[in-house]
N, C-alpha and C positions, 0 to 999 in steps of 0.2 A: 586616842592618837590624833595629833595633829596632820594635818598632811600641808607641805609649805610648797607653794607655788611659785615658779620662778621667773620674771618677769625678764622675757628676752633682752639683750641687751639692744642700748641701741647703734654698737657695731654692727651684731650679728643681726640686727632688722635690718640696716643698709647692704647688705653682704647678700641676703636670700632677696634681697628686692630683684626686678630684671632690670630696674634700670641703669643698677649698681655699675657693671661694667661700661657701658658707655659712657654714666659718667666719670669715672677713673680716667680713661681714654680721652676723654677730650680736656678735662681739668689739667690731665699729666703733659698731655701733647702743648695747651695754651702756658702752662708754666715752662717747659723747654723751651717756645720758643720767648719768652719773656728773661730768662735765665739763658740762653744762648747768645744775646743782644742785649747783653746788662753789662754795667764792669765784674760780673761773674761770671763771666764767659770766660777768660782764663780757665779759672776752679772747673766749670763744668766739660770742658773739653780734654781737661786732664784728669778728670773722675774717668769718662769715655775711651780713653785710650791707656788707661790703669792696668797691668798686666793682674791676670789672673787662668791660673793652670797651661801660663803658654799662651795665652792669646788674651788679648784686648778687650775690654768690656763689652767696645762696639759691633768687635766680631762675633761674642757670642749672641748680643741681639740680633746681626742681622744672620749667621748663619747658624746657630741652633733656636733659639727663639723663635724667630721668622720661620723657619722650615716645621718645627712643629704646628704654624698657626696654619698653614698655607696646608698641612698634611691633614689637619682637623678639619677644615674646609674641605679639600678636596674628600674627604671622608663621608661628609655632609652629601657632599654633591652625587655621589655618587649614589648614597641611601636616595635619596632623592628621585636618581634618575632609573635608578633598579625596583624601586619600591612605592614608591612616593609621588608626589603632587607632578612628576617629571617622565614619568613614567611612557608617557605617550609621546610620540614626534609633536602633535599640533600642539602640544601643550611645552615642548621645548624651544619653540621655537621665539615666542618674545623674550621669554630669558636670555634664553644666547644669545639675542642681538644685542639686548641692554648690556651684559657682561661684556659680549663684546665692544659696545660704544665707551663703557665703563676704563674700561683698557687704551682703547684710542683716542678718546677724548683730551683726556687730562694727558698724554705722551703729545700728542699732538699739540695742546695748548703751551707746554712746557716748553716744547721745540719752535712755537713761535717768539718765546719770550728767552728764549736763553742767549739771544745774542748771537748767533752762530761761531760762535768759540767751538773750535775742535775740541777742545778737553771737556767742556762743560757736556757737550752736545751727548756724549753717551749717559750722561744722567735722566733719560726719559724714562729707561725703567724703573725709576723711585716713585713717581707719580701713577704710573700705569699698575704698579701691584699694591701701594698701600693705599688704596680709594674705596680696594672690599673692608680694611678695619676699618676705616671711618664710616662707611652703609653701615657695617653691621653698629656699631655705636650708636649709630643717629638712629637706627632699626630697636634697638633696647632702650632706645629713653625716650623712643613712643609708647612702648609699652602693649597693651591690649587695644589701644588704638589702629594697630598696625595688624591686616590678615595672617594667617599663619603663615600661610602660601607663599607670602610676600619674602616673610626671613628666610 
């Protein structure tokens, strides 16, 4: 009997990698906005607001999508704070502030640069909540570089 060996592919070795996700995320993120600011920005803003089951593409990115990322997270967080490296107050306590500066930093930068347009100006919470995908991205394509603790 032979026995035949099957040599991963190299999708599924990009896939099991960790850095795989971050890179997705930031490749996907730098083509959006390459493709948002192209003469395809028509195409790509009516791909985004393309009905499907009732609602809008973009809707269901940011409101199913988005909620399950934010519910995985918060899942995390919570292993974390019950179990986990979190466990203790003194040991919560630079988290929280970096999360917290995490959040007010970029809302805050946003809200120096928006111009103070009333319409615009309720847009700080875009920058204050997607700054955890991007950490975690930049966190996965450090790889074993980066402490456990830290992710």
């Amino acid at each position: 009997m032979t026995s035949t060996h099957r040599r991963p592919s190299v999708l599924r070795s990009f896939f099991q990698a960790e850095a795989a996700g971050g890179l997705i995320l930031m490749g996907l993120a730098g083509l959006a906005l390459v493709v948002a600011n192209s003469p395809l920005s028509h195409a790509y803003f009516a791909a985004l607001h393309a009905p499907v089951a009732g609602l809008d593409v973009l809707h269901w990115i940011n409101d199913g999508l988005m909620a399950v990322f934010f519910l995985l997270v918060g899942l995390e967080i919570k292993r974390e704070v019950v179990d986990g490296e979190l466990s203790t107050w003194p040991r919560r306590i630079l988290p929280g502030v970096a999360a917290a500066g995490g959040m007010l930093v970029p809302a805050l930068v946003y809200l120096a640069f928006q111009g103070g347009d009333p319409v615009t100006m309720h847009g700080w919470a875009v920058p204050a909540a997607t700054d955890i995908a991007f950490a975690l991205g930049i966190l996965s394509l450090l790889g074993k570089r980066v402490p456990v603790s830290l992710k």
